[in-house]
C-alpha positions as CSV (number, residue, x, y, z in Angstrom):
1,X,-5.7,4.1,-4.6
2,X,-6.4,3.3,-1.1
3,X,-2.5,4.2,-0.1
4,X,-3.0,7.6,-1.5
5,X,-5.9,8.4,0.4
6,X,-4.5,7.4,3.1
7,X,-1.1,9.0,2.7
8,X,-3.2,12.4,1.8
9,X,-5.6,12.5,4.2
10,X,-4.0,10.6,6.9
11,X,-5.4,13.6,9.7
12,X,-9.0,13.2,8.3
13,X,-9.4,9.5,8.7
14,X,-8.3,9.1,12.0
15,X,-10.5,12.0,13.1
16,X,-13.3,10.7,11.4
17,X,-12.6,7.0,12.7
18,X,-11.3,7.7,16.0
19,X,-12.4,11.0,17.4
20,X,-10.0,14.8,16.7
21,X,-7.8,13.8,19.6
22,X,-5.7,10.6,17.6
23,X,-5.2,13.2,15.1
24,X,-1.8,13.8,16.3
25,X,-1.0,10.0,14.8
26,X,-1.6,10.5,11.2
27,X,2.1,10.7,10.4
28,X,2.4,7.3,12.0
29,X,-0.8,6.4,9.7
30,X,1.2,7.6,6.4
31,X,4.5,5.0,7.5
32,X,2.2,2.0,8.6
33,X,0.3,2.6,5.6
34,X,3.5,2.6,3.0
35,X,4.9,0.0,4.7
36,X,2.1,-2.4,4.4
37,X,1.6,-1.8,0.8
38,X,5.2,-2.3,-0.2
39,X,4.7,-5.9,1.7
40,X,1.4,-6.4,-0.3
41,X,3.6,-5.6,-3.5
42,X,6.0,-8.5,-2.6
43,X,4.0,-10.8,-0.7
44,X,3.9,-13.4,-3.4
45,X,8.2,-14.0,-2.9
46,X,7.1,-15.0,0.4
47,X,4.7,-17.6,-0.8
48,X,7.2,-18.9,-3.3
49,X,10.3,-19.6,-1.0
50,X,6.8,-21.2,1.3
51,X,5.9,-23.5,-1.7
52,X,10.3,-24.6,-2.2
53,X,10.4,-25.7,1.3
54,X,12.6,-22.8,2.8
55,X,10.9,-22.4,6.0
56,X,14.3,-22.0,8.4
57,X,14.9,-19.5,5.7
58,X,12.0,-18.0,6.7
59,X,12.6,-18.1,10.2
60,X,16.1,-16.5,9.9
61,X,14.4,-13.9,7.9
62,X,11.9,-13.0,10.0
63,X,14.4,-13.6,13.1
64,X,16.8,-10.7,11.2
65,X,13.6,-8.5,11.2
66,X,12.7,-8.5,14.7
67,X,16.1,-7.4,15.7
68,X,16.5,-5.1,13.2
69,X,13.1,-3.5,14.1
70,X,13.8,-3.8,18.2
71,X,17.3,-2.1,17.2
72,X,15.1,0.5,15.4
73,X,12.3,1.0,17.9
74,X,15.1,1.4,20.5
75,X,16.4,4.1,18.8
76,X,13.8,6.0,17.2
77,X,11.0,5.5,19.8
78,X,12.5,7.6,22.3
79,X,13.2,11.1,20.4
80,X,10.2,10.6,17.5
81,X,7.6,8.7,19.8
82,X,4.7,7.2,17.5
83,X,5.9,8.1,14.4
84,X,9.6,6.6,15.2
85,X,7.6,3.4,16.1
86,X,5.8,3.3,12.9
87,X,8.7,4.2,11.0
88,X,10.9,1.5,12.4
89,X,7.3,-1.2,11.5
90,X,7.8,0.2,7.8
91,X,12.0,-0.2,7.3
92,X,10.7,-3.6,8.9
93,X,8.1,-5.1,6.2
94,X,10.4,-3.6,3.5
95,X,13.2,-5.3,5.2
96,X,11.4,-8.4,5.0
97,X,10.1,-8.0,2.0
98,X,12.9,-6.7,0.4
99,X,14.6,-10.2,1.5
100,X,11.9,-12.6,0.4
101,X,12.0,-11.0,-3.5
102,X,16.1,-11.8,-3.3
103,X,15.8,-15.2,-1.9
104,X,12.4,-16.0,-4.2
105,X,14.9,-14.8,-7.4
106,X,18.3,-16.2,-5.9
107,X,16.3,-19.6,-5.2
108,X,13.9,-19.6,-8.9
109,X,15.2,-17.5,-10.9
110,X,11.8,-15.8,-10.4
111,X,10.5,-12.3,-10.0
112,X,7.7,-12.0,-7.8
113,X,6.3,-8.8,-9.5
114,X,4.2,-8.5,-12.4
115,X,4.8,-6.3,-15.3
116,X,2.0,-4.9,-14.5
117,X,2.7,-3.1,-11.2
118,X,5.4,-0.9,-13.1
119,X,2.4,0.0,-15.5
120,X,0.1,0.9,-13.1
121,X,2.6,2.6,-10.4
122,X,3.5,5.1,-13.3
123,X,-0.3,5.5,-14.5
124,X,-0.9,6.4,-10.9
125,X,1.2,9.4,-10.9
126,X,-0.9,11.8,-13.3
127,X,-4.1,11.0,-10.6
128,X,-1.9,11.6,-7.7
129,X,-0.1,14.6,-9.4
130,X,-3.8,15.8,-9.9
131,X,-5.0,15.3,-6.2
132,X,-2.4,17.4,-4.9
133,X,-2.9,20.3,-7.1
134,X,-6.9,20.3,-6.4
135,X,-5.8,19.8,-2.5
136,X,-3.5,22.6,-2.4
137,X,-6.2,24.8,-4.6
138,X,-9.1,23.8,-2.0
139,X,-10.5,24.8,1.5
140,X,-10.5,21.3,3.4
141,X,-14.2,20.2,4.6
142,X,-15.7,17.1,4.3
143,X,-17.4,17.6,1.3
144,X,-14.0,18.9,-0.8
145,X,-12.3,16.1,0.7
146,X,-15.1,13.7,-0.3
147,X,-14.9,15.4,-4.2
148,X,-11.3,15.5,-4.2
149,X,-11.0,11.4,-3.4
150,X,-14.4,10.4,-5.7
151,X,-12.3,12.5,-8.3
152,X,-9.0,10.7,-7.7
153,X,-11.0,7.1,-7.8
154,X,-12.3,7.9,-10.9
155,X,-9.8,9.1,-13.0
156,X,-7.2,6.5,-11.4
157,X,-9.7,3.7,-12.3
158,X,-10.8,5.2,-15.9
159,X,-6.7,5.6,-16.2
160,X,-6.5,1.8,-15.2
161,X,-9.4,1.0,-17.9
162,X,-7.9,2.9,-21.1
163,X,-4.2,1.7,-19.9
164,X,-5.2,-1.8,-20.4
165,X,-3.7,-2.8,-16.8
166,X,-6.3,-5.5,-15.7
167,X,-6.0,-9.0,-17.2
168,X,-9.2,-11.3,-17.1
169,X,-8.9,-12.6,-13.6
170,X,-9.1,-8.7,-12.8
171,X,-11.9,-7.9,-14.9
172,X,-13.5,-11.4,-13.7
173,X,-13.6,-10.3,-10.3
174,X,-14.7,-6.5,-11.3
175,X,-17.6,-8.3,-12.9
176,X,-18.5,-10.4,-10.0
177,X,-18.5,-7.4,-7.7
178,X,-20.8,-5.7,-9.9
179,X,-23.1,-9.0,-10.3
180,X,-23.1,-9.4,-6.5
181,X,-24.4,-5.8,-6.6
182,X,-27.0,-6.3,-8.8
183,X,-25.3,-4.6,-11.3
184,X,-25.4,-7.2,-14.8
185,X,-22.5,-6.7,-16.8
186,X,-22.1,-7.6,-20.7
187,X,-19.2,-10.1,-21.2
């Protein structure tokens, strides 16, 4: 949920966080902010080919991704300024990424993804679907922004809910957020 936010109101953020006049990088915002995510997806490949003792695999990956992303910068940087930066960091951690999930299967015979990302990627489209047609249908002000994303939270979470998508370490920890917020929960 936090990507689409940020991908939606990209311009908003930054203004509210940095002032109108960074405004001008919320396209760089929406490819840093895809980027990372797609990383976040397939950051446990990178622990597995950690825990089998691959780390000058590791190196040569990461070695491959600085060239490819100077290669990238060099080119892109000059004709599409900030946002060819931030588009040559995303190709980057989906480079990287992209090779850790081969290696982690090619090495284990394991996918680093649960079954459950699928699930939840394809839940997340009716939400998102949703957002855009209430965003297109409303004047932007803080307060219809504010609606709009406490609207996408909560149907993308009660989605979540009646989709079955958390297992019980997931509804462990939704639990001890709400305990840590005084907030008792029945088991």
């Amino acid at each position: 949920p936090i990507l689409v936010i940020l991908l939606f109101y990209p311009k908003e953020i930054i203004s509210l966080l940095f002032g109108n006049q960074y405004a001008i990088a919320s396209n760089a915002l929406k490819f840093l902010s895809l980027g990372v995510f797609i990383s976040a997806i397939f950051r446990p490949a990178r622990f597995i080919i950690a825990s089998i003792g691959k780390s000058k695999l590791m190196l040569v990956n990461v070695t491959l991704t600085l060239l490819f992303s100077i290669i990238l910068n060099i080119l892109l940087i000059p004709k599409y300024g900030i946002s060819g930066a931030a588009i040559s960091t995303m190709l980057s951690y989906i480079l990287l990424s992209m090779l850790f999930l081969f290696e982690a299967y090619y090495f284990t015979s394991i996918l680093a993804l649960k079954s459950e990302i699928f699930k939840i990627l394809v839940i997340s489209l009716l939400p998102i679907l949703a957002l855009f047609l209430i965003k297109s249908l409303m004047q932007e002000s803080f307060i219809s922004i504010f609606m709009q994303i406490v609207f996408f939270l909560l149907f993308y979470f009660l989605l979540i809910l009646f989709a079955k998508c958390l297992d019980k370490n997931d509804l462990m920890i939704i639990q001890s957020i709400f305990n840590k917020l005084g907030l008792k929960t029945s088991k």
